[in-house]
C-alpha positions in Angstrom: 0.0 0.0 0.0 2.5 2.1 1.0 4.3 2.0 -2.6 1.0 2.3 -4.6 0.4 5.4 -2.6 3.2 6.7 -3.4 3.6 6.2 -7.1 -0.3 7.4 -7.2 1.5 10.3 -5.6 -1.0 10.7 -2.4 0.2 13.1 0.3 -1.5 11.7 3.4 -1.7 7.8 2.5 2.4 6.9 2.8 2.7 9.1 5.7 -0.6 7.7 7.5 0.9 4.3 6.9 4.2 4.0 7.5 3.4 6.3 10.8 1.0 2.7 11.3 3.4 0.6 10.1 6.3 2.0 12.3 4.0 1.6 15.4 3.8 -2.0 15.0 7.5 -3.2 14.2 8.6 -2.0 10.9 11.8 -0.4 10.6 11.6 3.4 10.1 14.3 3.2 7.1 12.3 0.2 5.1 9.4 2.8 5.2 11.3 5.5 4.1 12.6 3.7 1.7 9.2 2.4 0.0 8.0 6.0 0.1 11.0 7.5 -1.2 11.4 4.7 -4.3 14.4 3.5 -2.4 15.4 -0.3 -3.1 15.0 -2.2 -0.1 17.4 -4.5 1.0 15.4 -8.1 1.3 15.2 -9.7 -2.0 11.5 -10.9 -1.1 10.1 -6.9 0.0 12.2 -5.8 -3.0 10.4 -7.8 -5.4 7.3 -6.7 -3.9 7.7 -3.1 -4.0 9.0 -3.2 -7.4 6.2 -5.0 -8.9 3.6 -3.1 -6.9 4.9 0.0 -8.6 5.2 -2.0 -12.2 0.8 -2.8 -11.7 -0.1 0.5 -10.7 2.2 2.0 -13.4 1.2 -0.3 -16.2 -2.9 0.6 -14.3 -3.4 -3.2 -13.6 -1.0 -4.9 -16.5 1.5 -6.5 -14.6 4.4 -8.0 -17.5 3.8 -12.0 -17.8 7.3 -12.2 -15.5 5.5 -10.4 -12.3 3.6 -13.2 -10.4 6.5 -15.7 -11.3 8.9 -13.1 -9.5 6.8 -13.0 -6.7 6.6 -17.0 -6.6 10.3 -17.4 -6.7 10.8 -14.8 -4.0 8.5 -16.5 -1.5 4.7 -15.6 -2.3 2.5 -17.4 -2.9 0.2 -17.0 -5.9 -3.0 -15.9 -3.7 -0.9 -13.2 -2.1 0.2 -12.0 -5.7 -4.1 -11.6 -5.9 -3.8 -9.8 -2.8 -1.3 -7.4 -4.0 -3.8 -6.9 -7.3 -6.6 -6.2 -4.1 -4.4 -4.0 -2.1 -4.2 -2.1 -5.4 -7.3 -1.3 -5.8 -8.3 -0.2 -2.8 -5.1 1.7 -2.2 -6.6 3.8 -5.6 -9.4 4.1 -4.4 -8.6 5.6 -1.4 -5.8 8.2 -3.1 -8.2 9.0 -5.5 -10.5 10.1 -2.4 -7.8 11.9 -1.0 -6.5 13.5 -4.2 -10.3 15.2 -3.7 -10.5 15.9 -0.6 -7.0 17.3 -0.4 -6.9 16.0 2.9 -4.0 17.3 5.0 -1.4 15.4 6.4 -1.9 15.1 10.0 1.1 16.1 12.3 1.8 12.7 13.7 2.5 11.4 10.6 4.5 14.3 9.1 7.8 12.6 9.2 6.7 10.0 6.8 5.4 12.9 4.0 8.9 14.2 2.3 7.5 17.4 2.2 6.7 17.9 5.5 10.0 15.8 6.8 12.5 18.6 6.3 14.1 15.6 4.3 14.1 14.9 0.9 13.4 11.6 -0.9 16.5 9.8 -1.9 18.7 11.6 0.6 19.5 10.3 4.3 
């Protein structure tokens, strides 16, 4: 979800998230690294991110190579269906708050680039 928002290019969605996200385990820099297009370290979560951000750039095409990616790196071929799910409802909630404009709440301003002080790419 939290690469879909961000190649949908959603303000509030990646920083709501990965605020969530951080709260229950993940490691800050593997969630600034999703919403900053970063390459993550773990073959599996790299595989993942990529081809999240290959379906919502292709709007739902993944290439023929995609779900056997995701196979070889450890999922299993429901969860590459769940990925196609998380999708949509990731677009449909961007798309919501694309018009709403709904701010980015303070909490999880650390996670939004622009509201960081830090910009993506740079550490």
């Amino acid at each position: 979800m939290l690469a879909a928002s961000q190649c949908h290019d959603c303000r509030y969605c990646p920083a709501a998230h990965g605020a969530i996200v951080t709260a229950n385990g993940v490691d800050p820099d593997v969630v600034h690294a999703v919403v900053w297009t970063t390459p993550l370290a773990s073959p599996r979560h790299e595989a993942l991110r990529r081809r999240t951000l290959e379906l919502v750039e292709r709007r739902g095409h993944p290439s023929d190579e995609t779900p056997a990616e995701l196979v070889a790196v450890g999922y299993m071929e429901r969860q590459v269906l769940e990925v196609i799910l998380a999708n949509a409802m990731t677009t449909i909630s961007n798309d919501t708050n694309h018009v709403i404009h709904a701010p980015v709440d303070q909490r999880f301003a650390r996670f939004a680039p622009e509201l960081s002080g830090v910009s993506p790419g740079v550490e």
